[in-house]
C-alpha positions as CSV (number, residue, x, y, z in Angstrom):
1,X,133.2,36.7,-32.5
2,X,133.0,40.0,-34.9
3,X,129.1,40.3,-36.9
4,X,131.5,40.1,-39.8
5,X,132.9,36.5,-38.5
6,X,129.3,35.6,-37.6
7,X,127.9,36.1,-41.2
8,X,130.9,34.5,-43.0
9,X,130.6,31.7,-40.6
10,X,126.4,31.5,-41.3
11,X,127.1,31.6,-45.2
12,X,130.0,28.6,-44.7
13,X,127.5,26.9,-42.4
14,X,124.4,27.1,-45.1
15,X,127.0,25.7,-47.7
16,X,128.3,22.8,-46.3
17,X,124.3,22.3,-45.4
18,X,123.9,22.0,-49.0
19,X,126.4,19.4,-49.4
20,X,124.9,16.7,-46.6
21,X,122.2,15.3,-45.0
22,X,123.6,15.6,-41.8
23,X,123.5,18.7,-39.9
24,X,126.5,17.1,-37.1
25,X,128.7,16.8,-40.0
26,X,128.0,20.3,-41.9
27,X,129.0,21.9,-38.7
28,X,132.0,19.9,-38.0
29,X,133.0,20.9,-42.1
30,X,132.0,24.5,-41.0
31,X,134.3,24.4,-38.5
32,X,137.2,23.2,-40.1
33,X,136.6,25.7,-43.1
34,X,136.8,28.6,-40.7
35,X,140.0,27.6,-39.0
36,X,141.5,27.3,-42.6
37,X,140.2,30.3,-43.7
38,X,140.8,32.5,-40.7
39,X,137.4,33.2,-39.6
40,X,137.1,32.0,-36.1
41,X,138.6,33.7,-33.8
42,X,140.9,31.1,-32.7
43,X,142.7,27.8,-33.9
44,X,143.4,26.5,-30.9
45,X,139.8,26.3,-29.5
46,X,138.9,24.4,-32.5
47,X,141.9,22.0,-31.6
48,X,140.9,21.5,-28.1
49,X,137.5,20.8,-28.5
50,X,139.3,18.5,-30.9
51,X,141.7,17.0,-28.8
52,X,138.7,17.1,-25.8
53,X,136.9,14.3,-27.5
54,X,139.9,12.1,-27.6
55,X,140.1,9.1,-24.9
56,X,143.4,9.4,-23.1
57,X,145.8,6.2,-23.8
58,X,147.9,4.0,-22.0
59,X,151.7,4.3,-22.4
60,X,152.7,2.4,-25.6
61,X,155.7,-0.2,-25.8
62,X,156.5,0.6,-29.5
63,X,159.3,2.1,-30.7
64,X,160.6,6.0,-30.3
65,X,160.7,6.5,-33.9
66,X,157.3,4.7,-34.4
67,X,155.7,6.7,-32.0
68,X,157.0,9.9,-34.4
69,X,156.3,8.7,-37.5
70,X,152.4,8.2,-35.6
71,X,152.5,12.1,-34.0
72,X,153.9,12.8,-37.9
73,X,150.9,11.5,-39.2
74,X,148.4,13.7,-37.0
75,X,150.6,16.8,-38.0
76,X,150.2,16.4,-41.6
77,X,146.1,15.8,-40.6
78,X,146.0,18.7,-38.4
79,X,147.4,20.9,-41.5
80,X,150.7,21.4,-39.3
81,X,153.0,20.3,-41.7
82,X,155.7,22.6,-40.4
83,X,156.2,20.5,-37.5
84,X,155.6,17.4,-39.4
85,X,158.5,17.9,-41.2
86,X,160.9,18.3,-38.2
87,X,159.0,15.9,-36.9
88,X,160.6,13.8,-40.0
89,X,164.1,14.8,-39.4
């Protein structure tokens, strides 16, 4: 990561300090500010680290268009609304 990234990503880091107790959660918020604002380097690392720390599942018995409205749902929360929306179709 550029100084430039580094800095910005120090100054989001010591604001989101500001705003809780909890150093864990001021870095996850740092985090997620830098993706949305285009300072890390990449998205995708954020979303696998992301995705990392989820326990695989067994198969599921419901329904195909259950299952989309459910992978809709962590589209819209993953800011991909894009493909939450053909998701939707």
């Amino acid at each position: 990561m550029s100084k430039k990234r580094n800095d910005m990503k120090d100054k989001i880091f010591e604001v989101a300090k500001n705003h809780t107790e909890n150093e864990e959660t001021a870095m996850q918020l740092t985090n997620e500010l830098c993706v949305l604002l285009g300072v890390s380097e990449s998205s995708w690392a954020y979303y696998e680290k992301e995705l990392d720390k989820i326990e695989q599942l067994n198969q599921t018995q419901s329904s195909l268009h259950k299952q989309m409205f459910i992978l809709r749902q962590f589209a819209n929360k993953l800011g991909l609304y894009d493909v939450a929306d053909y998701l939707k179709r």
